[in-house]
mmCIF file of the C-alpha atoms, coordinates in Angstrom:
data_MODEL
# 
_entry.id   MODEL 
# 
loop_
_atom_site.group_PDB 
_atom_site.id 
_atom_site.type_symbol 
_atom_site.label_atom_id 
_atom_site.label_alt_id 
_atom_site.label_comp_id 
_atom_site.label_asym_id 
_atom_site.label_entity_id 
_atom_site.label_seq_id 
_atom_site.pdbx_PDB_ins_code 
_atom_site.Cartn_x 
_atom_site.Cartn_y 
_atom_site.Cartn_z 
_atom_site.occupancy 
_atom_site.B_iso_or_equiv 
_atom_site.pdbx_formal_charge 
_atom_site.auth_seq_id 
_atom_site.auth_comp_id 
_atom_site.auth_asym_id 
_atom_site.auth_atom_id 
_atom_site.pdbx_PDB_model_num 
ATOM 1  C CA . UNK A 1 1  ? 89.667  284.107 171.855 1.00 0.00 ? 1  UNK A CA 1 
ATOM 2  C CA . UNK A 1 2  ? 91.547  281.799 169.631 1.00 0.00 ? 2  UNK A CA 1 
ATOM 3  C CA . UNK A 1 3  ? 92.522  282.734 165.724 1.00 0.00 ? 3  UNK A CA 1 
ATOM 4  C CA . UNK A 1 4  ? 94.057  280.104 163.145 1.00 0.00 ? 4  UNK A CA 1 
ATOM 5  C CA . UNK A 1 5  ? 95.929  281.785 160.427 1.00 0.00 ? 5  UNK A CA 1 
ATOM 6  C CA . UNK A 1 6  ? 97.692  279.162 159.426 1.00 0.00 ? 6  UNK A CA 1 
ATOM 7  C CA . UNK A 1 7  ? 97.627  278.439 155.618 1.00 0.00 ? 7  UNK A CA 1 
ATOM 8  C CA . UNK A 1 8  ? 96.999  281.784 155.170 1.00 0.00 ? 8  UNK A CA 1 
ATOM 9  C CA . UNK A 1 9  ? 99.840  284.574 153.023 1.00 0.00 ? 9  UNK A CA 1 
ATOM 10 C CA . UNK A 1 10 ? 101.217 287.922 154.422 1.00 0.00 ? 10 UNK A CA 1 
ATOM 11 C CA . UNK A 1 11 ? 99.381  290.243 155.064 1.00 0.00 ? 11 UNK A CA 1 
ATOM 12 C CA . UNK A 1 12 ? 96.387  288.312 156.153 1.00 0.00 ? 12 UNK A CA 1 
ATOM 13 C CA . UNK A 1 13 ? 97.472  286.947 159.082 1.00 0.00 ? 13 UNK A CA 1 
ATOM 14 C CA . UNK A 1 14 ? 98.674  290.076 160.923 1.00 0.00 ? 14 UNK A CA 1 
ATOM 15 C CA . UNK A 1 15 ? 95.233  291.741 159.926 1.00 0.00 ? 15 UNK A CA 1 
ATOM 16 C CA . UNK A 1 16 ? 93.088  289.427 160.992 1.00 0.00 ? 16 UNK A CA 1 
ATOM 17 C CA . UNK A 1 17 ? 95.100  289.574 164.317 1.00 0.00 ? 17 UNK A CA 1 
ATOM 18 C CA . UNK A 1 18 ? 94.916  293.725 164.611 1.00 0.00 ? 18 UNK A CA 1 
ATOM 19 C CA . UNK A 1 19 ? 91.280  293.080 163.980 1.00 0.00 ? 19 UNK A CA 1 
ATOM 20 C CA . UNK A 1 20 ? 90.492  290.996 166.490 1.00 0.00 ? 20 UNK A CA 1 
ATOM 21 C CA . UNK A 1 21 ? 92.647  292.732 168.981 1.00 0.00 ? 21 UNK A CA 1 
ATOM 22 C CA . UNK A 1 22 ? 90.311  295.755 169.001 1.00 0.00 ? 22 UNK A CA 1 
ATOM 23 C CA . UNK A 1 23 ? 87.563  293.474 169.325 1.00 0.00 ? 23 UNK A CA 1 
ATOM 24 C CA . UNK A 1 24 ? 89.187  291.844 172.824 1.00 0.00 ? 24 UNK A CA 1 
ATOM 25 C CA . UNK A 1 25 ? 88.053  292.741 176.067 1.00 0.00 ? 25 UNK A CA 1 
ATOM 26 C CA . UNK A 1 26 ? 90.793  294.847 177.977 1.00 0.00 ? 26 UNK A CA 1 
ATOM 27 C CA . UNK A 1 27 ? 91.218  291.791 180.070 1.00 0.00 ? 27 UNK A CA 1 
ATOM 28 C CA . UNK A 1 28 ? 91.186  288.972 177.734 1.00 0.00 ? 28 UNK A CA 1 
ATOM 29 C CA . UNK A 1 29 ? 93.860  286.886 176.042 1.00 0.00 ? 29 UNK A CA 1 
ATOM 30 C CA . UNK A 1 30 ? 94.241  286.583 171.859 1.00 0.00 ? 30 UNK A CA 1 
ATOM 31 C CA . UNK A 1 31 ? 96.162  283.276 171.104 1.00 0.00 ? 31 UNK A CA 1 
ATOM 32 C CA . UNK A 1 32 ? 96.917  282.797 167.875 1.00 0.00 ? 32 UNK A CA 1 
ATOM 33 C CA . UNK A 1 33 ? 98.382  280.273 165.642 1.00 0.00 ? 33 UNK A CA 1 
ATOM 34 C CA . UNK A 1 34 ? 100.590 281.576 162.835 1.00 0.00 ? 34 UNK A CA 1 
ATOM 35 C CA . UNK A 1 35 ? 103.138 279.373 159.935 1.00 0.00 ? 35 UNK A CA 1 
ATOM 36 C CA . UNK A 1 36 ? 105.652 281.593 160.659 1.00 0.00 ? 36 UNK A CA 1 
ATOM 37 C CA . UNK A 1 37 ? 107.344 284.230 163.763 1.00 0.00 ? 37 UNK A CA 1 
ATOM 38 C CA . UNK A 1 38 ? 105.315 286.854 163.700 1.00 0.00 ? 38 UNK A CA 1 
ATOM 39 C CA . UNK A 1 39 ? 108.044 289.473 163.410 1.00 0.00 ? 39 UNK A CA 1 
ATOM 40 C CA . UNK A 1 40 ? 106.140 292.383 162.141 1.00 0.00 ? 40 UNK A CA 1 
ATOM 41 C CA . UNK A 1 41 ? 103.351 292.065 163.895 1.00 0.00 ? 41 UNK A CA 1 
ATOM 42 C CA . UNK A 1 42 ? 105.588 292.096 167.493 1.00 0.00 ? 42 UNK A CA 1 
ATOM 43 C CA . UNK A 1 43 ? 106.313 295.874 166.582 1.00 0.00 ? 43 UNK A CA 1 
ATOM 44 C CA . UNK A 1 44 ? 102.909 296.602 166.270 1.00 0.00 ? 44 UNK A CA 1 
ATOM 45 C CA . UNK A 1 45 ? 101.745 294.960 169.349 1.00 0.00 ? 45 UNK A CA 1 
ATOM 46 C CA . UNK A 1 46 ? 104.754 296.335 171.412 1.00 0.00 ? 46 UNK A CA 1 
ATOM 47 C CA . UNK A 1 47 ? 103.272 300.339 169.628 1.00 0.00 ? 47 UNK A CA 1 
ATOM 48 C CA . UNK A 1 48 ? 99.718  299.053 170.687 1.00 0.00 ? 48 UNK A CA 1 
ATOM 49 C CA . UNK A 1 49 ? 100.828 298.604 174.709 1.00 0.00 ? 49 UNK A CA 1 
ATOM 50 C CA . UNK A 1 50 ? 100.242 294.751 174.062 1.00 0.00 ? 50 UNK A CA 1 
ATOM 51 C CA . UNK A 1 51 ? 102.324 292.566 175.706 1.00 0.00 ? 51 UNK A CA 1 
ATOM 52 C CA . UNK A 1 52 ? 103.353 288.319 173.832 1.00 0.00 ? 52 UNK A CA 1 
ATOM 53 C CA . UNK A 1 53 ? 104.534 285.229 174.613 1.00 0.00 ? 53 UNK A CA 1 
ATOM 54 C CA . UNK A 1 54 ? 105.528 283.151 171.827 1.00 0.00 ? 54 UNK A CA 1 
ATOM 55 C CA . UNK A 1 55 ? 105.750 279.200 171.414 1.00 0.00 ? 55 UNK A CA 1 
ATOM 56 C CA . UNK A 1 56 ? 107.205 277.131 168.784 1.00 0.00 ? 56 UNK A CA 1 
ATOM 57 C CA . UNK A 1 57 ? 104.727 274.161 168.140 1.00 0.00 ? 57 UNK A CA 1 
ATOM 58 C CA . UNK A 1 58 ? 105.728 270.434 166.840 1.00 0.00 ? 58 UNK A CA 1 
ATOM 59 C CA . UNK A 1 59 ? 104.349 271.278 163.322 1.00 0.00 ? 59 UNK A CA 1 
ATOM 60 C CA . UNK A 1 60 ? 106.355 274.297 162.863 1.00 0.00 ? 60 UNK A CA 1 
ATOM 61 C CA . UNK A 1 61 ? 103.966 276.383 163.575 1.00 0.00 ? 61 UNK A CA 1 
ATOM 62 C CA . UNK A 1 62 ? 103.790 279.146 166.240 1.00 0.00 ? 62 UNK A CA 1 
ATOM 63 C CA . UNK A 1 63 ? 101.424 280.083 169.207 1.00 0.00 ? 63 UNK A CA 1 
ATOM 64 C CA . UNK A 1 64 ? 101.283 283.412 170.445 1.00 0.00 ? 64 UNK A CA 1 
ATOM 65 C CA . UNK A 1 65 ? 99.477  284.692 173.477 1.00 0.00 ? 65 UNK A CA 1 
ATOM 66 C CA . UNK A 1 66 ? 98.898  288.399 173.745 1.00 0.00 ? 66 UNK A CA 1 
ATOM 67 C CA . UNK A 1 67 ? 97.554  290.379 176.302 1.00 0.00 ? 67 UNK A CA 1 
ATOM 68 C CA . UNK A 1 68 ? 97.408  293.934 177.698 1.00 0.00 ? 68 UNK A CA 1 
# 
């Protein structure tokens, strides 16, 4: 599953992500594509048993895989 939250302001990106996350399959992969780090949203995920991999993008942007 792939979520663009780019363009959008705090909180709305990290919501969108929780949101989807409970929607995921056990096995599947959320990537998403934020402005900015996602730094709140790591403690959440890290609370939640996920487990991310983050990538800076040419644009500025980030790209985040997480996955149980």
């Amino acid at each position: 599953m792939i979520l663009d939250n780019r363009g959008l302001e705090p909180p709305q990106p990290m919501m969108r992500t929780l949101e989807a996350l409970e929607k995921m399959d056990s096995n599947g992969i959320l990537t998403i594509f934020n402005d900015r780090r996602p730094m709140f949203l790591y403690e959440q995920l890290d609370e939640l048993g996920f487990q991310h991999r983050t990538e800076p993008q040419h644009d500025g942007s980030f790209k985040i895989e997480i996955f149980r």
